[in-house]
N, C-alpha and C positions, 0 to 999 in steps of 0.2 A: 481792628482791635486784636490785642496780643491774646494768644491761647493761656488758660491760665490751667500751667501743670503744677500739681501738688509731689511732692514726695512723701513717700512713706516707710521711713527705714525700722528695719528690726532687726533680730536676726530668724525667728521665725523657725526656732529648733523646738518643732516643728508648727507648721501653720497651724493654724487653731480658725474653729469656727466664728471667733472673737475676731482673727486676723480680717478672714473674709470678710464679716459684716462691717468694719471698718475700711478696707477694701472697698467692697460695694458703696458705701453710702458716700466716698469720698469722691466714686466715679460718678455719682447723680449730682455731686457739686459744684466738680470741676471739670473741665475739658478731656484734662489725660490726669490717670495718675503713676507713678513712676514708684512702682517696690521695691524697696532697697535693701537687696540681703547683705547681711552684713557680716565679714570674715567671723570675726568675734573667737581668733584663737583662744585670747585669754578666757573665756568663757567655757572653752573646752565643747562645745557644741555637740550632740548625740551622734547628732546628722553630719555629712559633710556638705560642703559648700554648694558643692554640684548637687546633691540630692537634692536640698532645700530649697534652692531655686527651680527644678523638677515639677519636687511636690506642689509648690505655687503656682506651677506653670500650668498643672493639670487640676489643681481647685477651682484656677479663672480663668477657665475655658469658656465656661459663658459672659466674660466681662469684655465688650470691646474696648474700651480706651485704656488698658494698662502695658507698661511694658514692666519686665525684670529685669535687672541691673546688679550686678554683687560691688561690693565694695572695701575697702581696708583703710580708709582714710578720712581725714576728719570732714563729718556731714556737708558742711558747709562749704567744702571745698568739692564734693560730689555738687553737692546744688548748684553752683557756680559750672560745673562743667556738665552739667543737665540743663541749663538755663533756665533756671527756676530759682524764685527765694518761697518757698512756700512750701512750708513741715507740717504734716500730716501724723500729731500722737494720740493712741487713744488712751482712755481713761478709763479702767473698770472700778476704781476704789479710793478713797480719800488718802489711804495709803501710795498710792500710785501719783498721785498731786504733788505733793513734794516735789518727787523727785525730777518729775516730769519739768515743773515751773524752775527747776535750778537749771536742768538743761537747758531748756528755751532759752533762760537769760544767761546761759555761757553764750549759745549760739548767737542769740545778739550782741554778744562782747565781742567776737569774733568778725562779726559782719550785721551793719546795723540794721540790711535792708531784707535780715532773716525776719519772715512772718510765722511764727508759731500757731497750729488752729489744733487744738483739741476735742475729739472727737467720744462721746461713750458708744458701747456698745450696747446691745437690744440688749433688755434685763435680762433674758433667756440664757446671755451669752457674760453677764457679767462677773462670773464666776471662776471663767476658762483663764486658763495660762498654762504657756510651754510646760512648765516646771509638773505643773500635778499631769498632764497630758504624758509626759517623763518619766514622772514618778508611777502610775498605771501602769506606763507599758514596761518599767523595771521588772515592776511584781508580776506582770502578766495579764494583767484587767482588759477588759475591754473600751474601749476607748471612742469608740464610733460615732458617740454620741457627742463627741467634743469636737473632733474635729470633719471639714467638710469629708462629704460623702464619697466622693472620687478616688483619695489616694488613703481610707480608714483600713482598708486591707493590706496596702501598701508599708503601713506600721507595723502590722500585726503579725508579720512573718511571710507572708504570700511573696510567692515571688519576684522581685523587683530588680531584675538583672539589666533590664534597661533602664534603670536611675543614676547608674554611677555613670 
């Protein structure tokens, strides 16, 4: 029987504990799951490419089946050379629906044999997003609370001269 790996792309500037527990829950589902940082110049990204995949590297230290992966090209065509049709979004908010269900049904215009699986996060966690995790550490706040526990120092100024 074929391993069945899920992918999970974002760009993950930066992980969030939402990340994680999407992360986690996709690894008790499926065999492997495949993180997928995503260039996302246009986005203008806090982090750079290499940090963020870092950062993720060292929140799922305790996850065994995931690998990290960066990317710049369309999902679908990453899946395809992951060998996998199987997208991994989560979903904190009705706002997030939309936008989520038009991607899925671009990815299936593209390639029909794309499976879309949407995922919420614990309620604890549905609240989190890059953006206000961002916007915190613009202003200076503390942020620890948002995201995982491993690299919360790693935002906040401490040292990190081995990320780049």
């Amino acid at each position: 029987m074929k391993e069945k790996i899920a992918l999970y792309p974002g760009t993950f500037d930066p992980i969030t504990r939402g990340h994680l527990d999407i992360i986690e829950r996709a690894g008790k589902i499926f065999d492997g799951v495949i993180v997928a940082v995503a260039e996302s110049s246009a986005k203008k990204p806090m982090f750079s490419l290499q940090k963020r995949k870092k950062l993720i590297e060292l929140a799922t230290t305790h996850c065994k089946n995931i690998q990290i992966v960066s990317f710049n090209n369309l999902l679908v065509d990453l899946a395809k050379e992951m060998g996998t049709n199987l997208i991994v979004r989560g979903l904190r908010a009705v706002s997030d629906f939309e936008y989520e269900l038009q991607m899925g049904y671009a990815n299936a215009s593209l390639d029909p044999n794309i499976e879309t699986i949407y995922l919420m996060p614990n309620l604890s966690n549905a609240f989190i997003s890059s953006s206000v995790v961002r916007t915190i550490l613009h202003h200076g706040g503390d942020v620890s609370h948002l995201v995982p526990e491993p690299i919360a120092g790693l935002l906040e100024g401490e040292d990190d001269v081995y990320l780049v």
